[in-house]
C-alpha positions as CSV (number, residue, x, y, z in Angstrom):
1,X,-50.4,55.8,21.9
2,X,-47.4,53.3,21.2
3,X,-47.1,53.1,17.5
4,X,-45.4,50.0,15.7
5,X,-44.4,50.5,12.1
6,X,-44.2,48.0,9.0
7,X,-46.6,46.2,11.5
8,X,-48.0,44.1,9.0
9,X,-51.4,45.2,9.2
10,X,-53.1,48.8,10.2
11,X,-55.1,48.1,13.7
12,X,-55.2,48.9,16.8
13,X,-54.0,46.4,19.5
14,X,-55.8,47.4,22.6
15,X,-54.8,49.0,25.6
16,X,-51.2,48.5,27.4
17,X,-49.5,48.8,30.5
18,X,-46.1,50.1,31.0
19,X,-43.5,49.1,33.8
20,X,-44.6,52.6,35.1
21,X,-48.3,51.7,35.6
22,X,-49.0,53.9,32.9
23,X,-51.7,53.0,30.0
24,X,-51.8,53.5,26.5
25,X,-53.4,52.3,23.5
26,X,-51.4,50.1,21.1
27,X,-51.4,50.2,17.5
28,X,-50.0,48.9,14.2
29,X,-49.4,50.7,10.5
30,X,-48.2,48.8,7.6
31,X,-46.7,51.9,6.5
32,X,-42.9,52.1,7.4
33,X,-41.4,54.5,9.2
34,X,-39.9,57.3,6.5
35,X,-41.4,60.3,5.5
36,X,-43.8,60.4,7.8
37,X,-45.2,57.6,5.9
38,X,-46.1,55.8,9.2
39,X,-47.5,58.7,11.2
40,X,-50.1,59.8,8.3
41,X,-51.2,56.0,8.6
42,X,-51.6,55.9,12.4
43,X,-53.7,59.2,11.6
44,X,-55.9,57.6,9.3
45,X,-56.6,54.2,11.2
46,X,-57.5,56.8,14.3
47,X,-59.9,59.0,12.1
48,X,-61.5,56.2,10.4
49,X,-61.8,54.5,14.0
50,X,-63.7,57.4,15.1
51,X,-65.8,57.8,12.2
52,X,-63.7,61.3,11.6
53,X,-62.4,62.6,8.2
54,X,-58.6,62.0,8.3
55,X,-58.1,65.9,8.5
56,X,-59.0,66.1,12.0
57,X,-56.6,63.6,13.2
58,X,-53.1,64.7,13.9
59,X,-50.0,63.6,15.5
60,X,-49.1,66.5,17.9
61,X,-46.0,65.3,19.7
62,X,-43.8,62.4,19.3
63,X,-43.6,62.9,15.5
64,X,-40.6,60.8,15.4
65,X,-41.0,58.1,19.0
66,X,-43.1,55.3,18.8
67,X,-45.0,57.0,21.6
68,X,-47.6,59.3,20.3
69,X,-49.7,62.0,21.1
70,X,-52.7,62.3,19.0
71,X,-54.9,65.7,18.4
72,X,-58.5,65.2,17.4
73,X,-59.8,68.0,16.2
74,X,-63.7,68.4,17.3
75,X,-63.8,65.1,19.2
76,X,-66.4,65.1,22.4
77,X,-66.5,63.5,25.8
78,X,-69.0,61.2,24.4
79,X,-66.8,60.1,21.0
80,X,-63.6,59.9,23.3
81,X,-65.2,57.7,25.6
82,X,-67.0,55.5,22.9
83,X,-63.7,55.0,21.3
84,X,-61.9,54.3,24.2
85,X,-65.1,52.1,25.2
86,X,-64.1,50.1,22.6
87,X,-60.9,48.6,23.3
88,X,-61.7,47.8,27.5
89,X,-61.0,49.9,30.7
90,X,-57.8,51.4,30.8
C-alpha cells in the first residue's frame, strides 16, 4: 500500500501499477506525516474499510516509506478478497 500524507482527505485511491509491474493499493490520510500521526490514520481508514475495529489493523513494515505493509489481525480469504473486490482487479 502506497500511502500519501496531508492528502487532503482520508480514502483510498484504488489500485496502482508501478514501473515494475507491480500492484498496490493507493491511499490518502489527512493526517501529516509526524508522530506517527499519518500511519494511525491509514490504519483506521483500512479498519473501518473492512468493517474491523481499528485495533486489528497495523502497519507492520514500512513504518516510516510511503510504501506500506499492512497486518490485519483475524481477516479471512473471504474479507480480503471482498475488500480488494472493491477497488477492481489488481
Amino acid at each position: 500500500m502506497r500511502l500519501t500524507p496531508s492528502g487532503g482527505a482520508d480514502r483510498i485511491d484504488g489500485w496502482v501499477c508501478d514501473a515494475d509491474g507491480k500492484f498496490y493499493l493507493k491511499a490518502r490520510v489527512r493526517a501529516a506525516p509526524e508522530d506517527g500521526k499519518a500511519n494511525a490514520a491509514l490504519e483506521a481508514l483500512i479498519a473501518k474499510a473492512l468493517g474491523f475495529a481499528k485495533g486489528r489493523v497495523s502497519v507492520a513494515r514500512g513504518v516510516s516509506a510511503r510504501m506500506k505493509v499492512l497486518e490485519i489481525e483475524g481477516a479471512g480469504e473471504a474479507e480480503v478478497a471482498a475488500f480488494v473486490a472493491r477497488f477492481g482487479e489488481a
